[in-house]
N, C-alpha and C positions, 0 to 999 in steps of 0.2 A: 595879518600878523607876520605871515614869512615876508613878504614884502616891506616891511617896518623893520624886522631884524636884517636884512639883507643891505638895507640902508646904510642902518648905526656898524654894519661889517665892514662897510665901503668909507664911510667917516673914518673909524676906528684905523684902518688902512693908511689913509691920504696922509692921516694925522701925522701916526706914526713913521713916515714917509719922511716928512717935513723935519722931524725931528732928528732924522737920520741925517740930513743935508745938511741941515745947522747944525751936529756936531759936528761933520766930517770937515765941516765953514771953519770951525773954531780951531779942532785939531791943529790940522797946517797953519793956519795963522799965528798960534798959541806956540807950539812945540819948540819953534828955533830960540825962545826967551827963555827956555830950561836946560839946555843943551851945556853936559857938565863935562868941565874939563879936570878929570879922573889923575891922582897922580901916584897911587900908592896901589895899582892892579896892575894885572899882566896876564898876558894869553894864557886861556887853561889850556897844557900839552900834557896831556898823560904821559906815561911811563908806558914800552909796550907790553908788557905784563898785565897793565893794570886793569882789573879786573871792574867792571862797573853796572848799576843798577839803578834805570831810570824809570819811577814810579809814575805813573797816569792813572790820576781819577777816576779820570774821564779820558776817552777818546776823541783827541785833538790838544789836550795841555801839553803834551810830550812835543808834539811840531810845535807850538806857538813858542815854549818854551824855549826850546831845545835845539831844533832842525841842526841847523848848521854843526852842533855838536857832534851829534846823534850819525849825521850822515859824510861827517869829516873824518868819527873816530868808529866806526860802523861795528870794526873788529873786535874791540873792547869793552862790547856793549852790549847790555839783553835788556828790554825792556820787559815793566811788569805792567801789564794792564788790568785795574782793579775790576771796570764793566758799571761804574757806576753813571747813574744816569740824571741826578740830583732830582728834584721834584717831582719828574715826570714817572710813574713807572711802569709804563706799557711795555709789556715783552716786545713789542714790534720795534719801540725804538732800541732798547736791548739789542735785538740783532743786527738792525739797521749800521747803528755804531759800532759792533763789536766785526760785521763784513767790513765795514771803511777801515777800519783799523789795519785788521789782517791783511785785507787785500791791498793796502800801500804799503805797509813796512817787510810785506811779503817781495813786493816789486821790487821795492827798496833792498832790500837782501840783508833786511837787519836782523837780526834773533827777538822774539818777544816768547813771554810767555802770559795766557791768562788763565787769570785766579778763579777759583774754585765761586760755588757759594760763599762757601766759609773764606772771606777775605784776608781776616787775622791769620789763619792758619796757614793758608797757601804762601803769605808774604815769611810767617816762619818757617819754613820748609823751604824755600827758595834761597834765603837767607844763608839759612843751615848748609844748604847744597852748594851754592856759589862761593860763599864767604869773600865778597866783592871789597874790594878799595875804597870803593865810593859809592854813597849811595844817593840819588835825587828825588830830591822833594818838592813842592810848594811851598813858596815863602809863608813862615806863619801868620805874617800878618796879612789875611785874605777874608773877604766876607762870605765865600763861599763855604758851608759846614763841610762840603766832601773835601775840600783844598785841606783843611784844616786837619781833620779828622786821619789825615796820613802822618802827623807827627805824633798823635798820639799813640798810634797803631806800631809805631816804629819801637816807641818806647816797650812795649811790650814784648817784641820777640825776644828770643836767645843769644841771638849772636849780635855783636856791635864792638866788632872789632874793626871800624870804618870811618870815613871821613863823612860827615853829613854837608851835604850840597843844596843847597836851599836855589830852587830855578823862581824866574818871574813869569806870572800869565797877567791877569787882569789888575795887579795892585803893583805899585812900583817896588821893587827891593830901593830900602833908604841907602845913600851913596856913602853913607859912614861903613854900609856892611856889605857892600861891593868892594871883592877881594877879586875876583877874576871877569875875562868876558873871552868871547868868542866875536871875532871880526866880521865882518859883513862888508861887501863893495859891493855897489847899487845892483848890481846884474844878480850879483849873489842875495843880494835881498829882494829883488825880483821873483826871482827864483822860487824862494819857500814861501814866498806868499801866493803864488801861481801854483804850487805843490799843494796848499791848505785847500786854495777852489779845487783841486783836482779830489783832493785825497779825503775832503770831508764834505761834498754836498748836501749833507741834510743839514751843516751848522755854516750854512752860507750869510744867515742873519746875524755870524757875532762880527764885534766890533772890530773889523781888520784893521781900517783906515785908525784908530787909536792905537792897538797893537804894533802898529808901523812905527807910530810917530814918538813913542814911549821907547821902541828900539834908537828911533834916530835921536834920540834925548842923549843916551849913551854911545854917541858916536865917538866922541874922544878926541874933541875938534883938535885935540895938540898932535896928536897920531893921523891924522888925515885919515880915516876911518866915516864910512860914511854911515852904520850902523853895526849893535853890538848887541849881541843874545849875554847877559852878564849874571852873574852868580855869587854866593855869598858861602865860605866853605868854614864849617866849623868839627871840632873836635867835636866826639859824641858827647863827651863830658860837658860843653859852653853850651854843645843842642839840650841836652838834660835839664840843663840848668834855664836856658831860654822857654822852653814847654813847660817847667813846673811853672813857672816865674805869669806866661802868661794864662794860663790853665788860673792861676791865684788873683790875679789883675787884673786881665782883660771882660770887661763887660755887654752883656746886648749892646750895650749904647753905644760903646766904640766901634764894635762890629758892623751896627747899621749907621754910624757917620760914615765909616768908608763908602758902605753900601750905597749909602745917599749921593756920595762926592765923587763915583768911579767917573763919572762922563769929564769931569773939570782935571784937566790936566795939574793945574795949580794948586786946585783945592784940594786933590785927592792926597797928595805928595806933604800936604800941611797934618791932613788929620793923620796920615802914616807914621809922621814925626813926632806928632805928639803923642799915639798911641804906643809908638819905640819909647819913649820916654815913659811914660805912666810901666812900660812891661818891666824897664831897669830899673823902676823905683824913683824916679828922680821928679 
């Protein structure tokens, strides 16, 4: 019997191997036929005052999202780290992720702070204490429930005298509602992805080589820009009205076509477009 499971471990393994190659085949092949030339964004440069708050689910959305932000504008910036771990919930991965965390944005000499048990409450209190400029989120349209689950969490505190900053990880923000990006030259995109293997070893199996290629999507072939971290910045009052809107509309079923289509560069971008469409009504 252990010999029989040890087998279908070793299958299971090759398999999923395989399937790693052939996306990563696709990615690069794929990516340069999406590559959007942007005409109505511009660099996001803070103000030096301005005061900012970049929310993580999870530990490693803040880098995939962010980095280049995060570590351009270091001064301006505290992160909030929620500690969530999505499906899994052994305390071991808990601290595993919540050591990688601290111990790169520690190195990194950035300010974080993390949330209590009580998530809701510590993001209100923080909120209250800081009363930041800006605050960063996960785009809402994401299959992930924790991605999601910080726009509603937002809606609920006290204060929201703020600019809501909607970041990209695993779904693409649609280029109607990319307002700003943060530039990248190869060495610098080198960089934070060489910083992800350093800074997050236990999630060395997510999808880099797509994370890349969805940066260089938004390279901004007019600007000579060889990749771009890009953003979507809305009043609270368009976020308010965006969260009830998909909170009313958006379906399982929407939810899991993304879920189904994240690997296809093409296909994921189709069903984001048409689920932006079903959130405005249209």
């Amino acid at each position: 019997m252990k010999k029989h499971n040890s087998f279908k471990k070793f299958i299971k393994k090759r398999f999923n191997f395989v399937i790693v190659i052939r996306n990563n085949i696709r990615w690069i092949f794929t990516y340069k036929k999406l590559i959007i030339k942007h005409t109505n964004i511009r660099e996001f440069i803070p103000n030096k005052n301005d005061k900012i708050i970049i929310i993580a689910p999870h530990a490693d959305d803040e880098l995939i999202s962010s980095y280049q932000f995060i570590t351009k504008y270091k001064n301006n910036i505290e992160l909030f780290y929620c500690g969530y771990i999505g499906f899994n919930k052994k305390q071991s991965d808990y601290d595993i992720r919540l050591s990688e965390f601290k111990s790169f944005w520690k190195r990194e000499k950035v300010k974080y702070f993390v949330a209590s048990e009580d998530v809701q409450q510590s993001l209100n209190n923080k909120l209250n204490e800081v009363k930041p400029d800006y605050v960063f989120i996960p785009y809402i349209i994401d299959w992930h429930f924790e991605h999601r689950k910080i726009s509603e969490m937002l809606l609920k505190t006290d204060y929201s005298e703020y600019t809501v900053v909607f970041y990209q990880i695993s779904v693409p923000i649609n280029n109607q509602l990319i307002t700003y990006y943060i530039p990248m030259d190869k060495s610098e995109h080198e960089k934070k992805w060489s910083d992800f293997y350093v800074a997050y070893k236990s999630q060395r199996d997510q999808p880099v080589k797509r994370y890349r290629c969805n940066e260089k999507i938004n390279k901004l072939k007019d600007r000579k820009i060889y990749a771009s971290e890009v953003f979507s910045l809305l009043t609270y009052k368009e976020f308010k009205i965006m969260v009830t809107s998909f909170r009313e509309r958006i379906t399982k079923k929407e939810i899991q076509n993304i879920k189904d289509s994240i690997n296809d560069l093409f296909k994921v971008r189709e069903i984001e477009n048409e689920t932006l469409k079903i959130l405005k009504g249209k």
